[in-house]
N, C-alpha and C positions, 0 to 999 in steps of 0.2 A: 137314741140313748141321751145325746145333748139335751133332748125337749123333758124328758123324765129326770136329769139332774137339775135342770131350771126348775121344775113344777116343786120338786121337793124341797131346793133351798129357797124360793119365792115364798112357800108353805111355812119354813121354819123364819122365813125374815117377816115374815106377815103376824106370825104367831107372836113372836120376840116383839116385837112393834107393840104390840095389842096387850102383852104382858105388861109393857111400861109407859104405855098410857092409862091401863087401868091402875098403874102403881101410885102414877102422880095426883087421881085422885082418891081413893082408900089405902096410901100408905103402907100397905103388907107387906115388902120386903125390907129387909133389915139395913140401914146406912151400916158399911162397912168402918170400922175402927182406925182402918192404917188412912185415911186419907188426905191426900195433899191438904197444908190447910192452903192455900191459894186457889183450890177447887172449891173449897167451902165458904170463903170470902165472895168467891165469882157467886155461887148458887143464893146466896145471902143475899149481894144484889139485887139478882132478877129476880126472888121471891118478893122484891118491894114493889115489882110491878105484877098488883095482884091477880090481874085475868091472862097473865104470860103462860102460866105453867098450865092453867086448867083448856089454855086454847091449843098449846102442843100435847097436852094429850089428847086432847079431841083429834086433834090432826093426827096422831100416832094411830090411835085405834081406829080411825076413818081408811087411813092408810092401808093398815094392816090388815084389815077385811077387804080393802079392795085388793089387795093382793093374792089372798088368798086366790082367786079366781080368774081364770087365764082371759075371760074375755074383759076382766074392769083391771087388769093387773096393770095396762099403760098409765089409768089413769092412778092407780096409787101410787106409781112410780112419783108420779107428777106431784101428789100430795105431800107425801113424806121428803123428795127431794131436800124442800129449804130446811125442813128436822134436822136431815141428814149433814145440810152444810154447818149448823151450829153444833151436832155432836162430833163431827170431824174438827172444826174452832177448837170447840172444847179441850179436844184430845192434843190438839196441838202446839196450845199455846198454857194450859193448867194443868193437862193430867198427861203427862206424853208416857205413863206406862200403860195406857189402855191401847194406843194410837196402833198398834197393832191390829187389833181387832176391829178398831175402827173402818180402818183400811179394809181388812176383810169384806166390812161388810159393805163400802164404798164400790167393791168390785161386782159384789153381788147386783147392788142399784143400778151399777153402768151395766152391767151385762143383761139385765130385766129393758133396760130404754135400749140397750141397744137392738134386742131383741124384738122389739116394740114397735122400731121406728117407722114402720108404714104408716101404723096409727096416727104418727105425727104428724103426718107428711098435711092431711088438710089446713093446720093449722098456720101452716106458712103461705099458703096458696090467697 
């Protein structure tokens, strides 16, 4: 039962992943209205560094396929990881009403490496 609740939230974090890497480059979902302008100053920023945002989504959606699938799923673990620590930033220090969800999905990544971790084990050897 644990292995089929992993396979299908890895499924939906894989998928979510791959939704917002292909958002960052064709734009298709809609910037929400209410938001922080401190979140919008941050984003303003980083869009000055022009190959930031097209290289984390390459990273998202590279991620988010290797997730989907349980035998490359360590290695997307490993991909999305430093994503994950600048959406978790994000949420912590400009937009702390998402940090919620943020979190959620923090637990989802630990729980995917932790599940993983033999895979890792050559990597230290």
């Amino acid at each position: 039962m644990k292995r089929i609740i992993l396979n299908v939230l890895s499924v939906i974090f894989g998928l979510l992943l791959i939704n917002g890497g292909l958002d960052k480059f064709f734009q298709y979902m809609p910037t929400p209205e209410d938001l922080n302008p401190q979140l919008i100053e941050d984003f303003e920023s980083l869009s000055q560094v022009t190959w930031l945002f097209p290289l984390v989504g390459l990273a998202e959606i590279a991620g988010g396929i290797l997730l989907l699938f349980p035998r490359t799923r360590a290695l997307g673990a490993l991909v999305v990881f430093p994503v994950m620590v600048g959406v978790l930033l994000t949420h912590i220090f400009s937009a702390p009403e998402g940090l919620h969800i943020a979190v959620v999905i923090w637990v989802i990544l630990l729980w995917i490496i932790y599940e993983n971790r033999h895979k890792y084990f050559p990597l230290f050897n």
